[in-house]
FINUKE-195680 format. One record per residue (C-alpha): y, x, z. Coordinates in steps of 0.02 Angstrom, whole numbers, padded with zeros to 5 digits, always signed. Layout:
YXZ ...
***
This chain:
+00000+00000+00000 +00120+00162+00028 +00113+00191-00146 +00223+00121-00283 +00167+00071-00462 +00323+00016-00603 +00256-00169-00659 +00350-00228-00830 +00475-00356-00797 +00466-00313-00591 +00529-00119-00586 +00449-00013-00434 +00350-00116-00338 +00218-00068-00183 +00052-00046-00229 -00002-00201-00115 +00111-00309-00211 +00022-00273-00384 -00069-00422-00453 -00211-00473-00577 -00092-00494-00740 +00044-00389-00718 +00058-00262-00835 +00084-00075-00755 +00164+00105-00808 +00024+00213-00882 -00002+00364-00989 +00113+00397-01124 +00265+00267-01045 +00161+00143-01123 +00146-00017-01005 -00041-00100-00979 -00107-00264-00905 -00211-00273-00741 -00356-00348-00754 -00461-00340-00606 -00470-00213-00431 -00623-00123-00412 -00542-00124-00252 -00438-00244-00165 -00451-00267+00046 -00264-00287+00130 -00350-00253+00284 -00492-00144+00290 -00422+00047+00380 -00451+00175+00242 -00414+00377+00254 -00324+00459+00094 -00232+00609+00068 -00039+00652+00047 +00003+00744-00103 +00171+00824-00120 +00227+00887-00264 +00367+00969-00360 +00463+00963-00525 +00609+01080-00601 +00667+00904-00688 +00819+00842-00596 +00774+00652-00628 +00642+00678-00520 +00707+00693-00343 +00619+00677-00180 +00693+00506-00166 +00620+00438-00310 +00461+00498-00287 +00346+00504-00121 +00218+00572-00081 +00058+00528-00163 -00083+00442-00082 -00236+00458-00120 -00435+00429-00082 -00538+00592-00086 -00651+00531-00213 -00534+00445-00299 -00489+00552-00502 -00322+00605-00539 -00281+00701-00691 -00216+00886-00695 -00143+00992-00830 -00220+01131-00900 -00132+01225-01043 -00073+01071-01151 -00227+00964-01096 -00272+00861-00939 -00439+00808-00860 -00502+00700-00707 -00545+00761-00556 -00593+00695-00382 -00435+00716-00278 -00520+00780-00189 -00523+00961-00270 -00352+00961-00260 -00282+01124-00203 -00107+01220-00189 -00046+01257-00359 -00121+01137-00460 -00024+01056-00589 -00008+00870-00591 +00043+00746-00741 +00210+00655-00705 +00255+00517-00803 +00399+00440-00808 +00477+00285-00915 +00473+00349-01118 +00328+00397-01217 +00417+00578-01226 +00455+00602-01037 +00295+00647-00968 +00320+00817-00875 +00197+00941-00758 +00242+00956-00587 +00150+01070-00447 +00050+01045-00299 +00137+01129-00143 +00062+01032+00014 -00097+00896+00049 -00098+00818+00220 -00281+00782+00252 -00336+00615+00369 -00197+00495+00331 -00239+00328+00411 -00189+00176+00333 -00238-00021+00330 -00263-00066+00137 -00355-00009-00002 -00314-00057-00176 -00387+00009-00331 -00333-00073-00495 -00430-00068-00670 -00309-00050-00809 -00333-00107-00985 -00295+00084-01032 -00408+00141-00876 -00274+00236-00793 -00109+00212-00709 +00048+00295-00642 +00074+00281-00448 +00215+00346-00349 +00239+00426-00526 +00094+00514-00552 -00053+00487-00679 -00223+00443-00595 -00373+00371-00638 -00420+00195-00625 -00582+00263-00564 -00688+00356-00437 -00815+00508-00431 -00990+00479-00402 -01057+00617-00409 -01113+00735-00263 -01076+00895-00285 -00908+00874-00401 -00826+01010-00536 -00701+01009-00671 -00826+00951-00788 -00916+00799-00741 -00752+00732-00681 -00682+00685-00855 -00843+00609-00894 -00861+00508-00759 -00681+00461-00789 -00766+00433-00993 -00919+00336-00917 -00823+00208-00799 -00715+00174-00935 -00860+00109-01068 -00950+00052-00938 -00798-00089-00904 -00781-00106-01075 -00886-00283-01060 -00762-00357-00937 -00604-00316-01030 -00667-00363-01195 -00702-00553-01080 -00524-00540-01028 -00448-00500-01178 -00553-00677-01239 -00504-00762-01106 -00416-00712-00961 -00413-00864-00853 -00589-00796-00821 -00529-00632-00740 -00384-00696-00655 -00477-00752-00498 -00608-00634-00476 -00704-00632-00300 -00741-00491-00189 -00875-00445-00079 -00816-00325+00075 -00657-00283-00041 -00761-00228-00164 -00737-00351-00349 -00914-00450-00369 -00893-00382-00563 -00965-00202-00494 -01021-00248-00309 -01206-00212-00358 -01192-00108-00507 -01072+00023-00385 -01204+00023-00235 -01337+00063-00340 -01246+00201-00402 -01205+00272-00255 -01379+00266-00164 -01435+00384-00313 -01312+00490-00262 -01329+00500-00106 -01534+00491-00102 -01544+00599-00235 -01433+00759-00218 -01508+00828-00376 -01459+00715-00489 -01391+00798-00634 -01243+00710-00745 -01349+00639-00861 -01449+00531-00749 -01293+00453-00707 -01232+00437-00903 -01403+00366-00944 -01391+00233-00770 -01241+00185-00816 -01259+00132-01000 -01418+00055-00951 -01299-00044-00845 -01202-00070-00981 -01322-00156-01082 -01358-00288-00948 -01172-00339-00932 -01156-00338-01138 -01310-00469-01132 -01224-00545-00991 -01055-00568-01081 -01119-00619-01229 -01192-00779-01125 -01013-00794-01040 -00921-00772-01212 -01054-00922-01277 -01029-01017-01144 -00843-01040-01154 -00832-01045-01364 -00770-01218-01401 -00875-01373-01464 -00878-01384-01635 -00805-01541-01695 -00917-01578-01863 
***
């Protein structure tokens, strides 16, 4: 809730005032629609870091831009060279160089790690799928997703970043058909019903298998996806109109 996200139409707004439908800042200055939370519990007490960060850009002041916080396993993307990958926050350290974004498609600019704050308490946790499958909060460009894997590297964070991403592609192609059917999703212990079992699953592997090499997880996951394709296909069926001959 401490962080901010821009919302089209709204300006800055807290993170805990987002909403299913709003359209959000993201990569590029470009502006996407929310259209679920993986997750969304105003009052469960979650721990996240505190990123602070600098820029040489005068725009971006102190003021204007808080610190970031963040989940440990939560990805956020950092600049290498002229390219950017996910990682788990996680492996964040001193010196790293973030992607700040700001409000044109030319303004995006790096800025540098210089102090995380470990252990931040909060109530709230609030993690919003994008159409784009990333966002910019308190200015900075994360991930709409998190790291499953156990042991974590530079690597096998931008594909799990690449994996969530397809792996949701069934639920925003149902939105994009309809969105009344996304607009009131449900939640089970804060976590949305659309990935409640699919997410457990994924993490008992994990966590019960601490070999399990990135591919296990690619191959889980688009097994996964074939089961919610099938499953759409019966939704998008279900809500195609009469025919009238």
């Amino acid at each position: 809730g401490a962080n901010t996200v821009e919302v089209k139409g709204r300006g800055v707004v807290r993170m805990d005032s987002l909403a299913i439908g709003d359209s959000v800042r993201v990569k590029g200055g470009a502006f996407s629609k929310v259209y679920s939370f993986g997750h969304y519990d105003p009052n469960v007490p979650a721990e996240y870091l505190q990123i602070y960060f600098r820029t040489n850009e005068k725009k971006y002041t102190k003021a204007v831009l808080p610190p970031l916080e963040i989940s440990k396993r939560h990805m956020i993307f950092i600049r290498d060279g002229t390219s950017s990958s996910a990682i788990p926050a996680s492996m964040l350290k001193l010196g790293d160089t973030l992607v700040v974004e700001g409000a044109t498609n030319s303004s995006s600019t790096a800025a540098t790690v210089y102090n995380i704050v470990t252990n931040i308490k909060r109530k709230g946790a609030y993690a919003p799928f994008t159409m784009s499958g990333d966002i910019v909060v308190s200015g900075v460009l994360a991930s709409n997703y998190v790291s499953m894997m156990a042991n974590d590297d530079y690597e096998s964070g931008s594909l799990m970043h690449w994996i969530a991403h397809v792996f949701k592609a069934p639920h925003r192609v149902l939105c994009s058909l309809d969105f009344n059917i996304c607009e009131n999703e449900k939640y089970t212990h804060g976590i949305s019903t659309w990935i409640y079992s699919s997410y457990h699953v994924a993490r008992w592997m994990v966590i019960h298998q601490q070999c399990i090499s990135i591919s296990s997880v690619a191959l889980f996951v688009f097994f996964l996806f074939a089961i919610i394709r099938m499953r759409s296909g019966l939704v998008i069926v279900r809500y195609m109109p009469k025919s009238r001959i």
